[in-house]
N, C-alpha and C positions, 0 to 999 in steps of 0.2 A: 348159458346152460339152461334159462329156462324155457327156452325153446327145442320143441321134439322133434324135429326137424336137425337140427343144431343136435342133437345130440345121436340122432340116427347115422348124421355125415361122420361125426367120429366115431362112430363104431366102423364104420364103412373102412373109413382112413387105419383104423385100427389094423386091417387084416393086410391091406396094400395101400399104395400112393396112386392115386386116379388125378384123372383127368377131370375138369369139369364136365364134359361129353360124357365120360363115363360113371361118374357120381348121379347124375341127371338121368340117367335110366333106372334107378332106384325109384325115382320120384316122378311126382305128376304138378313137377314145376315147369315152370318156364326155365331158358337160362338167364338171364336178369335175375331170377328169382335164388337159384342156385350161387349165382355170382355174388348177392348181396349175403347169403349164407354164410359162402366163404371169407368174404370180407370181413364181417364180424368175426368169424375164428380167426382169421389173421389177424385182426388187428385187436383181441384176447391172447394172442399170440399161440393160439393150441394147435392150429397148423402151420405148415411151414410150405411157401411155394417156394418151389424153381422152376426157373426157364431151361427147357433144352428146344432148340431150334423156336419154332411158329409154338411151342406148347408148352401149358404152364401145370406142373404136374406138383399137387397138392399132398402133403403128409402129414401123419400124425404127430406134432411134438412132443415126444413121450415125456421128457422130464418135465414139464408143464402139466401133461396129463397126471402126472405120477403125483406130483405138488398137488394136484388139485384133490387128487384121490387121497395122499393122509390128511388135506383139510379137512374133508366131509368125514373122513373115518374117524379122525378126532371129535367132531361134534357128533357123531353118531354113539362113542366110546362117552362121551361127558353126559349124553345123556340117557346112555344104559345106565351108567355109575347115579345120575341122578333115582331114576325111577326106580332102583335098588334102595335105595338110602330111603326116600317115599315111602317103601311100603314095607320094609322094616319097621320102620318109624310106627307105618299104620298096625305095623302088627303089634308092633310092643305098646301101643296105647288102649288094645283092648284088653288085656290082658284083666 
């Protein structure tokens, strides 16, 4: 995920399941370069390939996405609660 690249593909994958061909016209990659993209989503497990015939057509693992989404929303929530707590804190010591 800390690649924007990597995180532009699952947006992409968000809306529909592409192709590499088709992913790849987003970008001003090579495909090597898209391929090696995928691969680490795949093997993060955040997409998911199938084969239908010659073509290997790439999606977005939404329960994985979804997982990954109340992790961050948890520490995003742990530390609103924190910065809250903080500046109470600062408020009630000038008092």
């Amino acid at each position: 995920m800390s690649d924007d690249s990597r995180r532009q593909i699952l947006i992409l994958l968000k809306e529909k399941d592409m192709t590499p061909t088709e992913i790849s016209k987003h970008f001003q990659f090579t495909m090597p370069a898209i391929s090696t993209h995928l691969r680490i989503l795949k093997n993060s497990d955040l997409v998911v390939q199938n084969k239908i015939g010659k073509n290997r057509i790439y999606s977005l693992n939404r329960e994985k996405a979804l997982e990954m989404m109340n992790f961050f929303a948890g520490i995003w929530d742990y530390n609103l609660k924190s910065l809250k707590e903080f500046l109470e804190n600062q408020k009630g010591g000038k008092k």
